[in-house]
C-alpha positions as CSV (number, residue, x, y, z in Angstrom):
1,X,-5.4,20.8,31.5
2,X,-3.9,18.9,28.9
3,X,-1.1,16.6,29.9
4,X,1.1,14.1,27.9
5,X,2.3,11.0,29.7
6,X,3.5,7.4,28.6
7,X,1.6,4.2,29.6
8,X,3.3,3.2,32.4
9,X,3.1,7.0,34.1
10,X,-0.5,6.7,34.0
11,X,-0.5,4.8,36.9
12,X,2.0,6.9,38.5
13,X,0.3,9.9,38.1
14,X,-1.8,9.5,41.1
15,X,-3.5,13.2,40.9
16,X,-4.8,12.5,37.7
17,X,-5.8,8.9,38.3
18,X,-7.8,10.2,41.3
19,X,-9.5,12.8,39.5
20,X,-11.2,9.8,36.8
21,X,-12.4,8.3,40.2
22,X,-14.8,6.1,37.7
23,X,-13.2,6.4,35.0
24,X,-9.9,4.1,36.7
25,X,-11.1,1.2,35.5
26,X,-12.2,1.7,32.0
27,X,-8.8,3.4,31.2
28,X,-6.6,0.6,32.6
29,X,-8.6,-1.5,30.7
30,X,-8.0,0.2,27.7
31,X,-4.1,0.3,28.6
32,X,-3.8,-3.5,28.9
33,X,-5.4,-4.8,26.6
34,X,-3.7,-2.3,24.2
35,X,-7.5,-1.9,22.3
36,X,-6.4,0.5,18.7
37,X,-9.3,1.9,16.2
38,X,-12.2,2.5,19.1
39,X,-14.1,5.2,20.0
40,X,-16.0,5.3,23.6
41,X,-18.2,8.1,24.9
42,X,-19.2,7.7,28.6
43,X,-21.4,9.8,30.6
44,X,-18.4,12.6,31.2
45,X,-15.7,11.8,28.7
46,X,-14.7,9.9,26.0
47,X,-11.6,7.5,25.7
48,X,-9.9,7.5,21.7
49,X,-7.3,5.0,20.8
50,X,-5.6,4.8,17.5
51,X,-2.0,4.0,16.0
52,X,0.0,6.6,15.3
53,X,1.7,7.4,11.6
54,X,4.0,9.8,11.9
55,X,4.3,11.5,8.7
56,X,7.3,13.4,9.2
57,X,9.5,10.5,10.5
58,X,11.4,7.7,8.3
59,X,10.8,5.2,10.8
60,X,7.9,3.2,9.6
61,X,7.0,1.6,12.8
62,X,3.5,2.6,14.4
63,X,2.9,3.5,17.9
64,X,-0.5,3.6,19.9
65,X,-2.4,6.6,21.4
66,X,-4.7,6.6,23.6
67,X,-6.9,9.9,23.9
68,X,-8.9,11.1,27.4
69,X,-11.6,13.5,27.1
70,X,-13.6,14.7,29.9
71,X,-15.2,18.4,30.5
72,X,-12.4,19.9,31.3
73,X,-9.0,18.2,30.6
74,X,-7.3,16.2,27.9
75,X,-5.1,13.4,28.7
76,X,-2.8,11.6,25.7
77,X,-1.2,8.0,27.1
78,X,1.6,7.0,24.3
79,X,3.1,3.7,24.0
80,X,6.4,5.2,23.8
81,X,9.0,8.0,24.7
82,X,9.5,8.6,21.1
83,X,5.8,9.2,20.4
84,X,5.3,11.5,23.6
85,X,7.7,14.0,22.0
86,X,5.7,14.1,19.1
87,X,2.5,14.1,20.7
88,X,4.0,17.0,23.0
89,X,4.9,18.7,19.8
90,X,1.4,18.8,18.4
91,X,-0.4,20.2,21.8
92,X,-0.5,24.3,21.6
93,X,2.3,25.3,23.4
94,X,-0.1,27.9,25.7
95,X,-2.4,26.0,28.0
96,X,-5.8,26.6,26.5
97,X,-9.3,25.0,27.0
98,X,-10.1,21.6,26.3
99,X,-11.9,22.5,22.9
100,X,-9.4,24.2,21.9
101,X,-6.4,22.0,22.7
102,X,-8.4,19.0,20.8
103,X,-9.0,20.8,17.6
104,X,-4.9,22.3,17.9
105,X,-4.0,18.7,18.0
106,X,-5.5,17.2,15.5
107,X,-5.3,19.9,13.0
108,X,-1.8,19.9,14.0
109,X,-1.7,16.0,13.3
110,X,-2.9,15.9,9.9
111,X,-1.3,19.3,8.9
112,X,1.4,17.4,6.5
113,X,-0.9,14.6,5.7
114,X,-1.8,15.6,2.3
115,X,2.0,16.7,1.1
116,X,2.6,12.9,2.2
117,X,0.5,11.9,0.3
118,X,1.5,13.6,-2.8
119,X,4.9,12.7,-2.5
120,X,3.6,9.0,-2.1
121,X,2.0,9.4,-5.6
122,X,5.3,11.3,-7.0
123,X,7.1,8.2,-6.0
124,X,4.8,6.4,-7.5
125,X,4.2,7.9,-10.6
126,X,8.5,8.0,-11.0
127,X,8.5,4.4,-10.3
128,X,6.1,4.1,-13.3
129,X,8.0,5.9,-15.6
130,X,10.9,4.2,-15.2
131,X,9.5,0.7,-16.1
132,X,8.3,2.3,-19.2
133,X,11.8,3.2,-19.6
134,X,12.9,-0.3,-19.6
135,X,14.2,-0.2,-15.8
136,X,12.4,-3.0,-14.7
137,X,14.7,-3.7,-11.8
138,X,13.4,-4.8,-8.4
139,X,9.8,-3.4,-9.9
140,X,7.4,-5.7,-8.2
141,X,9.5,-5.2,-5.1
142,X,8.4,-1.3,-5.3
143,X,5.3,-2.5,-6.2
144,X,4.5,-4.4,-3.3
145,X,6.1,-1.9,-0.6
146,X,3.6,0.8,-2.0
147,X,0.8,-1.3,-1.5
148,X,2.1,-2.1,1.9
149,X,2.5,1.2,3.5
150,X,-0.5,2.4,1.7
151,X,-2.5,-0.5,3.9
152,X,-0.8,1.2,6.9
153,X,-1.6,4.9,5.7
154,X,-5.8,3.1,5.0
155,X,-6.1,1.9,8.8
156,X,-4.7,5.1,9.9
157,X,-7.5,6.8,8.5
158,X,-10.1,4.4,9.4
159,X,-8.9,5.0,13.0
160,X,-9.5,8.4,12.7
161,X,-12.7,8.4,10.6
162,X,-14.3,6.0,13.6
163,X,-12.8,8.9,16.2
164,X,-14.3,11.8,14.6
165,X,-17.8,9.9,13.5
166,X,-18.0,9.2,17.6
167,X,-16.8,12.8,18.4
168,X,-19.4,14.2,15.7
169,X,-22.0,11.9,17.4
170,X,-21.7,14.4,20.5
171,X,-23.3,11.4,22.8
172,X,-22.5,13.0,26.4
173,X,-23.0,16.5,25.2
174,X,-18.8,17.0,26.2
175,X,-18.5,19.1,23.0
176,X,-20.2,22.7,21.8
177,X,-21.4,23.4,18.5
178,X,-18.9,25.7,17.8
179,X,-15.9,22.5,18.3
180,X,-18.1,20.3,16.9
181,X,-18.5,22.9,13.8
182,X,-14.5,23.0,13.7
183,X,-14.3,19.1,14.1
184,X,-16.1,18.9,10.9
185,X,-13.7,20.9,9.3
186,X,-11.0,18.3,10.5
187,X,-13.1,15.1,9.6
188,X,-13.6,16.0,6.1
189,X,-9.1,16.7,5.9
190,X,-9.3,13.2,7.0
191,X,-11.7,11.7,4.3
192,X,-9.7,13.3,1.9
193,X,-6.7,12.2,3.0
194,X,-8.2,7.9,2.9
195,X,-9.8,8.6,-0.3
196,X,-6.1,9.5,-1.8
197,X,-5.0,6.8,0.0
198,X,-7.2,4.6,-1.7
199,X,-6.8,6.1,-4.7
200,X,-3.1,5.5,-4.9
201,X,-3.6,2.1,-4.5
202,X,-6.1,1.7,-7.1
203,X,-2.9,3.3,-9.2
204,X,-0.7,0.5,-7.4
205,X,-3.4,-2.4,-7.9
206,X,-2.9,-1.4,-12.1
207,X,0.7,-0.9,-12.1
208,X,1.0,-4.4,-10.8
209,X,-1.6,-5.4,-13.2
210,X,-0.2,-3.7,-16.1
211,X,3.1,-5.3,-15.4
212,X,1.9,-8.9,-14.9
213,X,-0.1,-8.2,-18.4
214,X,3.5,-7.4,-20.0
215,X,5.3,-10.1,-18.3
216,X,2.5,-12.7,-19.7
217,X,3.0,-10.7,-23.5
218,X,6.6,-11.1,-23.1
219,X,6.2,-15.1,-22.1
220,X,3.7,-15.9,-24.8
221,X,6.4,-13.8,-27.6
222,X,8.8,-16.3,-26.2
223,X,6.4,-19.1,-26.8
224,X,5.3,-18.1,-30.1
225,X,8.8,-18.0,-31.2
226,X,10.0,-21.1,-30.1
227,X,7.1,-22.6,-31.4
228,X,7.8,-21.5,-34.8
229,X,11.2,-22.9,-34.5
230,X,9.7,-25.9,-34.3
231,X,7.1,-25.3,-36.9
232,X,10.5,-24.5,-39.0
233,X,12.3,-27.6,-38.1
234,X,9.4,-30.5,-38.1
235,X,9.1,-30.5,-42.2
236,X,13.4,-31.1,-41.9
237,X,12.7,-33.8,-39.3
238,X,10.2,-35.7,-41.3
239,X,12.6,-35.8,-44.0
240,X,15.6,-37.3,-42.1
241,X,13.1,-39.3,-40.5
242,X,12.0,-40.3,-43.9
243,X,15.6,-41.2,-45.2
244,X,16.7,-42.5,-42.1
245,X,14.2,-46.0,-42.7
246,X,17.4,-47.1,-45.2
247,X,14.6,-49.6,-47.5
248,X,16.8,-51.6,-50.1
249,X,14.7,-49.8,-52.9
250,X,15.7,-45.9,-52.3
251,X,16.9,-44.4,-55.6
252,X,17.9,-41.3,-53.9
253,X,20.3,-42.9,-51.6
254,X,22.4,-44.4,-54.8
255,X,22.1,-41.3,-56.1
256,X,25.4,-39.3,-56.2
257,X,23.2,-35.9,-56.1
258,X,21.3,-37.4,-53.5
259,X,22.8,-35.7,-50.7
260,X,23.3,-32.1,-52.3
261,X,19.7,-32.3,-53.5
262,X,18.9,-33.4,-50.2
263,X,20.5,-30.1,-48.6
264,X,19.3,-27.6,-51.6
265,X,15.6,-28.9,-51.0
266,X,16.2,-28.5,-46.6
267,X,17.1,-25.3,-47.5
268,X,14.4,-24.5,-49.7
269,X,11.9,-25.6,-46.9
270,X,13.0,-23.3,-44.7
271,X,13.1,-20.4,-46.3
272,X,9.9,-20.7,-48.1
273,X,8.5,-21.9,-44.0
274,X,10.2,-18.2,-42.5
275,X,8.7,-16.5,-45.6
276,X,5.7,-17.6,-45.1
277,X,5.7,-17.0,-41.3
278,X,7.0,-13.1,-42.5
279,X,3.7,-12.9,-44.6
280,X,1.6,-14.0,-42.1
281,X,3.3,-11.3,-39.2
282,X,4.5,-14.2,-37.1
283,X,8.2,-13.0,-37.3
């Protein structure tokens, strides 16, 4: 029997709650304390609890599942209505054996994973492009959304890696070798899936990098040039500094050329100063 019910209906559903005789207490255990990322294999079943990401949706909020297991039945408690439809949507629609109905759903669940993923790095990639383009606007903004839903899209996986390293594992002898065999298939979708994942934000992790790098170049160009506006301007300040003592005994202050010569040699500074700097490749 598989069955898809919310939290609260767990405890309404008195059939089923009946039928776990032992098992009452570890699931409402498991439904209070809202436990995510955990794997546990009992004598006959296992309990998985993860957060859901649904791919196909644009809501970004995260829901959590938890996952009965015994010989014969499979149980999925969600946290809400909208995640029961999807969970609803992912069981095979005929009625089919445990074994089956686990392998259905989580091929099922991670059937789109890997187009999500490459329209992540798309994004990504565009994003990219466009600040090489000059568009700069709102950049680190993009940047730092990436590497926030690409945290999300990591502990997703891990969830699911420590679900199918515990249903591998086989403790209780609930699984045959033939679902285990298929399982395997599954698990190594999923490590492929986190390592692109982590991949992508290795890409994010240099964007940002690159783009800090070009912020410091463009602040030390900034620098550089006011600092050679100064270098321009010191040799002009000594000089007015220079004339600007007004001791009895300055020729040049008597001088009637004194103040054009003064101007024709300021000028003459400077240009042979930006010259210099031109030679040098600081301009």
């Amino acid at each position: 029997m598989q069955r898809v019910l919310r939290f609260e209906e767990a405890y309404k559903a008195e059939s089923i709650i009946d039928n776990m005789a032992l098992q009452k207490g570890v699931l409402k255990d498991y439904l209070e304390k809202r436990r995510t990322a955990a794997f546990e294999s009992y004598i006959n079943f296992n309990l998985c609890s993860f957060d859901f990401y649904d791919v196909d949706s644009t809501l970004v909020d995260t829901a959590r599942v938890l996952l009965y297991l015994d010989r014969e039945d499979m149980i999925i408690f969600c946290e809400d209505e909208r995640t029961c439809q999807s969970m609803k949507k992912l069981l095979p629609e005929q009625e089919a054996d445990k074994e089956m109905a686990l392998r259905g759903f989580f091929t099922a669940l991670l059937e789109n994973d890997m187009d999500f993923i490459d329209s992540w790095e798309n994004s990504i990639t565009e994003a990219e492009d466009q600040a090489l383009a000059g568009d700069t606007k709102d950049y680190l903004g993009k940047i730092i959304e990436y590497r926030k839903e690409l945290l999300r899209l990591k502990r997703y996986y891990t969830q699911l890696q420590v679900i199918f390293d515990g249903l591998l594992d086989n403790e209780n002898g609930l699984l045959s070798g033939e679902a285990l065999r298929h399982l395997g298939i599954i698990d190594s979708r999923i490590d492929r899936c986190y390592r692109g994942v982590l991949n992508l934000r290795d890409y994010v992790t240099q964007m940002r990098e690159a783009y800090q790098s070009q912020i410091d170049i463009e602040q030390n160009s900034l620098m550089k040039f006011f600092t050679l506006i100064t270098a321009i301007f010191l040799p002009l300040t000594l000089m007015v500094g220079w004339y600007g003592m007004n001791f009895k005994n300055m020729p040049e202050l008597a001088s009637r050329y004194g103040y054009p010569v003064f101007i024709v040699v300021s000028i003459l500074v400077s240009i042979l100063l930006i010259r210099y700097f031109k030679k040098k490749k600081w301009l």
